[in-house]
N, C-alpha and C positions, 0 to 999 in steps of 0.2 A: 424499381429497386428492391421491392420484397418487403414483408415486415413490416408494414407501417411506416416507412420512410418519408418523409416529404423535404424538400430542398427548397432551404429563403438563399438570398443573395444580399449580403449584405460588404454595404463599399465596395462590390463587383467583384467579394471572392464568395464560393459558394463553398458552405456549410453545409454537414449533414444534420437532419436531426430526428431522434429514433423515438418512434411511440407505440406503444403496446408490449409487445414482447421485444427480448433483451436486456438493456443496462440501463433503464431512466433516459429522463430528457437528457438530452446532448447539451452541452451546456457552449455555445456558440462563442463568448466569448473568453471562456478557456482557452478553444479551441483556435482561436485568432491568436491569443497571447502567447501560444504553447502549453497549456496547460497548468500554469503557475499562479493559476486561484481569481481572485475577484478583481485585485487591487496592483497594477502595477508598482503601483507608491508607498505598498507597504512593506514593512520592514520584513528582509529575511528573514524567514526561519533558522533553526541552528538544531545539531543534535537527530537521533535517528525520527523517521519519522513517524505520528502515531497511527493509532488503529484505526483511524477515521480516513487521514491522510491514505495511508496502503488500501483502504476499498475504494477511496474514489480514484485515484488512480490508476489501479488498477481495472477500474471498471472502466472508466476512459481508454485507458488500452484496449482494452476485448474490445471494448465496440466499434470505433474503429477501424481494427483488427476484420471483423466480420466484415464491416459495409469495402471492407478492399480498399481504404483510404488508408495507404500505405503515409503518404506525408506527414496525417494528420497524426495517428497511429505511432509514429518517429517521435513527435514532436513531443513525446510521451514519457522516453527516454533520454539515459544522458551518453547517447553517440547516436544522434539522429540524423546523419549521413550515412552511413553504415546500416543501420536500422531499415532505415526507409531504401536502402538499396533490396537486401534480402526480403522486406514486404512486399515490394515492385515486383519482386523474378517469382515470391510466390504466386503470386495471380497470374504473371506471365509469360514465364518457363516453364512451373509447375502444373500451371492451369487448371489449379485449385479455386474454387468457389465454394457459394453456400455454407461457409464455415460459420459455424455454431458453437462459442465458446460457453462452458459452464466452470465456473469459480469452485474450489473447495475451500473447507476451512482455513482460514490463514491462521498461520504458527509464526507470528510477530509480525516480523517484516516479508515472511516468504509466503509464496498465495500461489499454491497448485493447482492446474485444471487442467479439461480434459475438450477433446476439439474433434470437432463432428464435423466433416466435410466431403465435399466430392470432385472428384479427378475428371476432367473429362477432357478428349483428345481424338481428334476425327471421330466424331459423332460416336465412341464411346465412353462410358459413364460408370465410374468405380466409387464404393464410398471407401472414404479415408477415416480411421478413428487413430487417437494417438492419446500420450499424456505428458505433461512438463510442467516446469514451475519458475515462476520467476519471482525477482525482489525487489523492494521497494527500497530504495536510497536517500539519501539529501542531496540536492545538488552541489556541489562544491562551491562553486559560484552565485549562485543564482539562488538556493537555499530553499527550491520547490522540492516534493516527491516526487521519483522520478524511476524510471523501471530500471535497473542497472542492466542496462546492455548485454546478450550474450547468446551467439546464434543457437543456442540450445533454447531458449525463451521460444521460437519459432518453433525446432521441434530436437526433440531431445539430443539426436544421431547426428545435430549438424554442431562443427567445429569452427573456428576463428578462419574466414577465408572460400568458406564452405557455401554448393548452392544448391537448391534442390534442380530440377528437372523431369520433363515428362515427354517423349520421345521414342523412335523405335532405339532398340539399345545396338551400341555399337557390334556386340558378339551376341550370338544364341547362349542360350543357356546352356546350361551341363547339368547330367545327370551324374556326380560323383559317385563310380564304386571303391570299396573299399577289396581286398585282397578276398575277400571270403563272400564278392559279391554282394554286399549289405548296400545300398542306399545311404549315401553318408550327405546329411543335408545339415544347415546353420539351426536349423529349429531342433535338432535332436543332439547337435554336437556343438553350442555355441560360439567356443573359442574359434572355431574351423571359418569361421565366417569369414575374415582377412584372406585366409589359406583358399576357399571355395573362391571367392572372388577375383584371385591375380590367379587363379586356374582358368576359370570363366575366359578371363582377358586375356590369357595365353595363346589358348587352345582350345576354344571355343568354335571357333573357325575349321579347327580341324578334327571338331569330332562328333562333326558331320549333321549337326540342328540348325535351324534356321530362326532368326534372328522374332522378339515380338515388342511390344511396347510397353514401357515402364516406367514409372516414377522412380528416380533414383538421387543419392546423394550424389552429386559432384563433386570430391574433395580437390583442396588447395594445392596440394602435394600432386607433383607434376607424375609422378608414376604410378599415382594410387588407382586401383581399379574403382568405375562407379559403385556404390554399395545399391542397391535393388533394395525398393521400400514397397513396390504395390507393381503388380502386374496387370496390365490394363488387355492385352492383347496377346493370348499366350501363343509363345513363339513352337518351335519346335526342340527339348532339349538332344544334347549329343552326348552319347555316352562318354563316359571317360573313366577310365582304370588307373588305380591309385593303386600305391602299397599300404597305404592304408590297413591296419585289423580294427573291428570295430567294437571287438568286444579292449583292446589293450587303449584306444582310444576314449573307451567309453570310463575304464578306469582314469583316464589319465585327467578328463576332463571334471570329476567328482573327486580327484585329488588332489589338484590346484585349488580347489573352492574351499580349501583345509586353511589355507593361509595368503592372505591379500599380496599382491605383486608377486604372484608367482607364476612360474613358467618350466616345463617340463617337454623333452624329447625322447624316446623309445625309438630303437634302429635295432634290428637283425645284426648281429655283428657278421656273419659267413657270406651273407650280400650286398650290405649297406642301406637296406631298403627303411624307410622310413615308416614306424610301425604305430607312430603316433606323435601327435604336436599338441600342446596346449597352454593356455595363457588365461591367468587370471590377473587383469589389469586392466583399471581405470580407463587407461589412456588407451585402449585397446591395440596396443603394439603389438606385434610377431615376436616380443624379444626373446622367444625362444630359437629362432631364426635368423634372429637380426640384433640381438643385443649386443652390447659394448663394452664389458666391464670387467672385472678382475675377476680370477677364479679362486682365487685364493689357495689353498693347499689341494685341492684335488690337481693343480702344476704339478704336482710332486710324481706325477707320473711319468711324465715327461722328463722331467727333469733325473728321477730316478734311471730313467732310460738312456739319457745322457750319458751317468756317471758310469752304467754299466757298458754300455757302447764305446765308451772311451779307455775302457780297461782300469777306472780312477777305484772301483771296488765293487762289491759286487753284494747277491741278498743276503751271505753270511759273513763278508768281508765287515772291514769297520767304517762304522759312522761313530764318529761320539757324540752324546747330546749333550753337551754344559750349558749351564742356567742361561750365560750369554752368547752373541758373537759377534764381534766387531768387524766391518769389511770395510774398506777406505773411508773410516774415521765416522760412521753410521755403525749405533749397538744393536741388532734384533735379538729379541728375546721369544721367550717360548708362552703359552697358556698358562694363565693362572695356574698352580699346584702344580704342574708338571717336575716329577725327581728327574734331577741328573743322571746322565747315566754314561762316564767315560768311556766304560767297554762296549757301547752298544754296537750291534749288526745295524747294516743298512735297513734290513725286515725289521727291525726293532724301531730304527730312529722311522719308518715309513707307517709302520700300522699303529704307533702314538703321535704319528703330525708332528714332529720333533723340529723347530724351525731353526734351531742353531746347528744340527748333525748337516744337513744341507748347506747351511752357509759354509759353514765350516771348510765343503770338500768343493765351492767352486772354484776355487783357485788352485786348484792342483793340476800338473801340468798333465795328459798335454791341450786342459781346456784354455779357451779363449774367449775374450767380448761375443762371437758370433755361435759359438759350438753349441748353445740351447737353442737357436734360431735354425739350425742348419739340425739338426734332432728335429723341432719341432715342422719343418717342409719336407726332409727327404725322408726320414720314417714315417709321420703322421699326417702329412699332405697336407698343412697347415699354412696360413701365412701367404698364400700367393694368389689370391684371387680369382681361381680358378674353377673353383665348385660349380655345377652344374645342377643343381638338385629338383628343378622347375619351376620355384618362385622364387623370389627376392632372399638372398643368403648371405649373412658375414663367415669368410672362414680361417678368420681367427686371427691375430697379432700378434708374434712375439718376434719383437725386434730385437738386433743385437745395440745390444747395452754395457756404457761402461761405466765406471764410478759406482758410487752405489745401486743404483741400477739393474747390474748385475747381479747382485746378491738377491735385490728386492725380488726380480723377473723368477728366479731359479723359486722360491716359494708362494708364485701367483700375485705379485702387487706389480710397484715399478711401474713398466710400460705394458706390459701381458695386457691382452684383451680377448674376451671370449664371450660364446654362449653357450646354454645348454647343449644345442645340436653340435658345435666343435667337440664338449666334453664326453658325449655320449658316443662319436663318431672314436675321441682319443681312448674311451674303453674297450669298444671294440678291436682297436689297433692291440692294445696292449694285448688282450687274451686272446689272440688269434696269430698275431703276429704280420698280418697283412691287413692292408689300408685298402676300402672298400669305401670309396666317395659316397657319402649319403645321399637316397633321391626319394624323390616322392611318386612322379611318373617316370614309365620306359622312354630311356635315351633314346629308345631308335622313332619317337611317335612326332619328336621335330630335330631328327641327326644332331641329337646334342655328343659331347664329347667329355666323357666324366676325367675328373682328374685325375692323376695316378701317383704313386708314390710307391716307394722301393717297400716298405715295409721292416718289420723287425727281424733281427734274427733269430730262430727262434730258442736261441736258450736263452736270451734277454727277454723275451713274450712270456718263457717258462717260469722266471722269475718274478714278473711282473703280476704276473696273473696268482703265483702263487702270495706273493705278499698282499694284494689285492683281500683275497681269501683269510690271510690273516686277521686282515682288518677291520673283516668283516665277523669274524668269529672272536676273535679274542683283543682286538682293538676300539680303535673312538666310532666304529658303525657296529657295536655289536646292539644297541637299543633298537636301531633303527632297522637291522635286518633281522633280529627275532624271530624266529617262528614260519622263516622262510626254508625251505627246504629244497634239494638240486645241488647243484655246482653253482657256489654265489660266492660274489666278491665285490668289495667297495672300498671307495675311498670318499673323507669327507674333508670341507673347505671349510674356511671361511674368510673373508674379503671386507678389509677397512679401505673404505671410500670418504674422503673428506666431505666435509656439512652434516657425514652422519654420527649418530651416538652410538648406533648398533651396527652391526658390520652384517655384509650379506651371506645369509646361508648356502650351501653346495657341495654337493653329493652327487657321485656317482657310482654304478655298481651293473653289477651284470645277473643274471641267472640262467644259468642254461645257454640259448642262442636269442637271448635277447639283452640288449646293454641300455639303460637311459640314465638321464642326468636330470638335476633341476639347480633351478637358481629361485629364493626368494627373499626381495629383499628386504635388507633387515631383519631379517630373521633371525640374527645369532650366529649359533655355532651350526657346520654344517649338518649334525645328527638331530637339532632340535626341529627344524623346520622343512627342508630341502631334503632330509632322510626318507622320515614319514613317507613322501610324496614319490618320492622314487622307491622304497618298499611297497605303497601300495599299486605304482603298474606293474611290476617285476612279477609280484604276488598273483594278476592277472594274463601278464605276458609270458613270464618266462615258463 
């Protein structure tokens, strides 16, 4: 067994017990008890536990942990079913051994280390190094120290649900290029890691590598692609061409890192081509791809689109903007300090985010409950589940609404749903005047069929595009677009989601023949945080 190990049997269960190197004598009848000290007879503990309490327990776990005594190891914790299942599949999925834990300093109750081990799977042999940290708790019950459960304790990348594995992998790898031929890999472009992955799982198969073996995460989530942690057996990668740019990329991913939960898309507007994805988030979600949320006043595009589509007025016709507006017995009001302004233009009530000029004109005839829904699918391909882009994609929500509702939908609250990649896609629509389904790979590489949509017409696109411009020069994005130069134009959100104090920021804008959006949450107003970040790829892209 390695290490100085020797094994007693005591009451015919066998004990480990460690001498030399490692964590101290094993202490045997902890280890019978669960770990809960000398005394079953004595009186709970209460309160966090101390500094004595978190080394030895924690050192009980590592050791454990090491000799592959996944039970004992469990019992260490306070979800040792669970626990001891994820220790079991290390050794026997993962077919991980020789792990070598080393402790860092502990910062109270939390006690970081780092884990030396080795992979090995048909007679070959990978070392494994990682680092993670776990915590030491009370037991609720029972009122021992106890590791608080959390498959990350095991190793950082694993989730609630999550297993490791070491196996030949289901698809060959990929060599992602990028539009300019660049090498687009997770170690140089980290957000891209979700995005390279459900490529991988895609079309891996068909772009012509052969398949090698690997340690990888197996997540919970029935359509997630394996995440690849350690390659034991290199397979053959297959090329794969992306629209990908890697320098607009490279921005985009050093401009999410500006502001926490955020997420930004860049698209070609004359193509649809997808010119960059990224995400800074915890949870390491796609929600640039796949988010769910309100957009807040960057709707106003659409919705502006509406009013002109419908002949209700037009970008020098009238919008008036007064302090309130009432719509079936719900008052919206405008931004702090915002003047009234009863003569204003549509371009006026559009490039100051005027949220009562909009309520104002949804009820003029000849709009209806469905008229922003039926805008938002037959001009802007929105709403109907259709997007083809070659990963995992929401393409957008805005259902027909009545009651308040309506009012709320037509200035991005209500029922609207979106993400960055809808928003950047509805930029493009506006200043072009044609709707160009966003993709990331060529349609023809698995006979996909991209959406279609009529588009605008284009003296509605000409207006649109010109108030945009406004917005951006003499409106609420004139911070954020600064010192950009070309043909630029933006509009900025922001988005009150209930449990928050701060409402989410959202911006988007164009340059030249590049449109992207971003969404971060909590961030404010859409020019304080969500601007920034879409000035900085435009700045690179456009």
């Amino acid at each position: 067994m390695g290490r100085g190990v020797k094994v007693a049997v005591i009451g015919g269960v066998f004990a480990v017990m460690v001498g030399g190197a490692g964590y101290g004598a094993y202490n045997v009848v902890s280890a019978l008890d669960g770990g809960g000290g000398s005394s079953g007879a004595s009186e709970a503990k209460s309160g966090p536990p101390g500094e004595d309490e978190v080394a030895e327990t924690s050192e009980k776990f590592f050791t454990a942990w090491e000799k592959g005594d996944a039970t004992t190891a469990a019992a260490y914790t306070n979800n040792a079913s669970v626990a001891g299942a994820l220790l079991t599949s290390y050794g026997e999925d993962a077919h991980i051994g020789g792990v070598e834990i080393t402790p860092g300093k502990a910062a109270g109750t939390s006690v970081p280390f780092s884990v030396k081990a080795k992979v090995s799977y048909e007679g070959t042999t990978k070392p494994l190094s990682y680092k993670s940290t776990l915590t030491v708790v009370r037991g609720e019950t029972s009122g021992r120290a106890l590791v608080d459960w959390e498959p990350s304790v095991v190793h950082p990348d694993l989730k609630d649900g999550d297993t490791l594995v070491t196996e030949e992998s289901a698809t060959p790898q990929i060599q992602a290029v990028g539009r300019d031929g660049a090498v687009l890999t997770k170690e140089k472009y980290p957000s891209l890691g979700p995005v390279l992955a459900t490529l991988r799982e895609r079309y891996g198969s068909k772009a012509g590598g052969t398949p090698g073996v690997e340690l990888a995460v197996r997540h919970a989530a029935a359509d997630a692609p394996d995440t690849p942690l350690l390659t034991l057996t290199e397979g053959e990668p297959g090329k794969l061409e992306t629209t990908l740019s890697a320098s607009v990329q490279a921005a985009a991913e050093k401009a999410v890192k500006r502001y926490g939960e955020s997420s930004v898309v860049a698209v070609k507007p004359s193509t649809g081509e997808v010119l960059a994805v990224a995400n800074n988030r915890k949870d390491g979600f796609n929600a640039a791809f796949q988010g769910r949320v309100a957009p807040g006043s960057t709707m106003k595009i659409i919705t502006a689109a509406m009013l002109i589509d419908n002949g209700v007025t037009s970008m020098n016709g009238p919008a008036p903007c007064p302090d309130t507006a009432t719509w079936q017995s719900q008052t919206f009001k405008n931004l702090t300090n915002m003047k009234p302004n009863e003569s204003a233009t549509l371009a006026n009530t559009f490039m100051r985010s005027c949220n009562t000029g909009f309520i104002k004109l949804v009820d003029e005839k000849p709009l209806t409950d469905s008229s922003l829904t039926e805008e938002a699918q037959k001009r802007f391909g929105l709403g109907q589940d259709n997007w083809q882009t070659g990963i995992v994609s929401f393409d957008g929500s805005v259902p027909a609404s009545g009651g308040p509702d309506r009012a709320a939908n037509a200035i991005g609250q209500g029922q609207v749903q979106m993400n960055p990649l809808n928003m950047a896609s509805v930029t493009a629509t506006a200043i072009t005047g044609e709707f160009h389904q966003p993709y990331l790979v060529p349609f023809d590489l698995d006979d996909r069929e991209p959406a279609t949509a009529k588009g605008l017409p284009q003296g509605t696109a000409s207006q649109l595009k010109q108030m945009m411009k406004l917005t951006a020069t003499q409106g609420t994005a004139v911070t954020a677009m600064s010192g950009l130069g070309g043909d630029i134009g933006a509009k900025t959100g922001s988005a009150e989601v209930d449990g928050q104090t701060v409402s989410n920021s959202w911006f988007t804008g164009f340059r030249n023949d590049v449109a992207a959006a971003a969404m971060t949450e909590e961030g404010g107003h859409g020019g304080d945080a969500a601007g920034p970040i879409v000035a900085d790829v435009l700045r690179v892209g456009g």
